[in-house]
C-alpha positions in Angstrom: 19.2 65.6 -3.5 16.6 63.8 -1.6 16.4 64.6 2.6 15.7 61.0 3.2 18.3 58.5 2.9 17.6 54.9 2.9 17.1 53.4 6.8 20.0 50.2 7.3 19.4 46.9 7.4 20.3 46.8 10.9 17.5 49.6 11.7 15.1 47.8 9.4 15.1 44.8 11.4 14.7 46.6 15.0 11.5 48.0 13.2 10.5 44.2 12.2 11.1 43.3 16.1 9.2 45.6 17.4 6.4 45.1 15.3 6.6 41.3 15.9 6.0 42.1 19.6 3.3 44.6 19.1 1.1 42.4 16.7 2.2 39.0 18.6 4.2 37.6 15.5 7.1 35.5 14.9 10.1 37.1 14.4 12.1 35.5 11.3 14.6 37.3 9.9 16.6 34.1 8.1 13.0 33.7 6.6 12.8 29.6 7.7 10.3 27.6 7.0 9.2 26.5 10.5 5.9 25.0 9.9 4.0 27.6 11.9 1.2 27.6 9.2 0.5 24.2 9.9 0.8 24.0 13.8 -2.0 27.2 13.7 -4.5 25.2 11.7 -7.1 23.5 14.2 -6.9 20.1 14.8 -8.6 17.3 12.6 -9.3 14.6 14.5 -12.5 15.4 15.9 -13.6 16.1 12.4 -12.6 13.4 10.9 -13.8 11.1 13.5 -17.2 12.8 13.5 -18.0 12.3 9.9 -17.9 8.3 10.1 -21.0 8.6 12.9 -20.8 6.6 16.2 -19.6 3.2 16.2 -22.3 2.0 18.7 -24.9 3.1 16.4 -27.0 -0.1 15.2 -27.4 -1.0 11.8 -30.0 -3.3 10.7 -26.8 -6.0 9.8 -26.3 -6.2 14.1 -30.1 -6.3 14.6 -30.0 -8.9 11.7 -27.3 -10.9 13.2 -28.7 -10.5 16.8 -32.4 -12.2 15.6 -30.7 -14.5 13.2 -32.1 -17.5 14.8 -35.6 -16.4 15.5 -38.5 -16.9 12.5 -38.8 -12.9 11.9 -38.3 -12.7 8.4 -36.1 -9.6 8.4 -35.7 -8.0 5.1 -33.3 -5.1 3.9 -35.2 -3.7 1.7 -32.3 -1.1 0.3 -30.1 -4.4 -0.3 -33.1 -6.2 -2.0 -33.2 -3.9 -3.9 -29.7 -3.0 -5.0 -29.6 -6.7 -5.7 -32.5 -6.4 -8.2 -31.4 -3.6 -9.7 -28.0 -5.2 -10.1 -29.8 -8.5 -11.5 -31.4 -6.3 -14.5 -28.2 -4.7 -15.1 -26.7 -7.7 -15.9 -29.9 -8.9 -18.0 -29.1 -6.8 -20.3 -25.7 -6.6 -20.2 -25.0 -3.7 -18.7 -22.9 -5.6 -15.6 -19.5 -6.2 -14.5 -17.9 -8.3 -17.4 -17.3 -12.1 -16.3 -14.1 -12.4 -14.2 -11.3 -14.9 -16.2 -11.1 -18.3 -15.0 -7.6 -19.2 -15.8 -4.5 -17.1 -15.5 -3.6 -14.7 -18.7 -0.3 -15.6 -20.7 2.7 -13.8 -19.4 5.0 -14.5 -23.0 2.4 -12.5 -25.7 2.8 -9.4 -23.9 6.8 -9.3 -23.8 8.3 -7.0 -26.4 10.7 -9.1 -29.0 14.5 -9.0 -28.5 16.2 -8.4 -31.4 
């Protein structure tokens, strides 16, 4: 027969106390979900809001709209040219197909009742 004999639960959990304490754990002995995982994780915000840029950055729509009524002649040059890439596109019928101009029938897609 073996010398050791197997430590009790009671014992077992002392040990799991202490070592919660030591290593600055959460003791859980029911084994609950507590959402400790989650609440460790930094927070996102920051991040989140960072990746959209700053909102008082000027883009050339606001310089656009602010010299609207001047003669400048201000030209996007990335939307011109979207737009004539867009134009070819649908030259040779490689666009969006046509939108429908009247509403589809509702009846020739209903399954027969028998």
């Amino acid at each position: 027969m073996s010398a050791f004999t197997k430590p009790s639960r009671r014992r077992l959990l002392e040990l799991q106390k202490l070592s919660c304490e030591i290593f600055n754990t959460t003791f859980n002995p029911t084994n609950q979900r507590t959402g400790a995982k989650i609440l460790r994780q930094p927070l996102k915000g920051t991040t989140i809001a960072n990746y959209y840029g700053d909102p008082d950055f000027l883009k050339f729509k606001d310089v656009q709209k602010i010299y609207k009524f001047q003669e400048f002649g201000l030209i996007n040059e990335e939307e011109e040219y979207r737009l004539m890439v867009n134009a070819s596109r649908r030259r040779r019928g490689k666009g969006a197909p046509p939108k429908k101009k009247e509403a589809s029938n509702s009846d020739g897609k209903k399954k027969k009742k028998r």
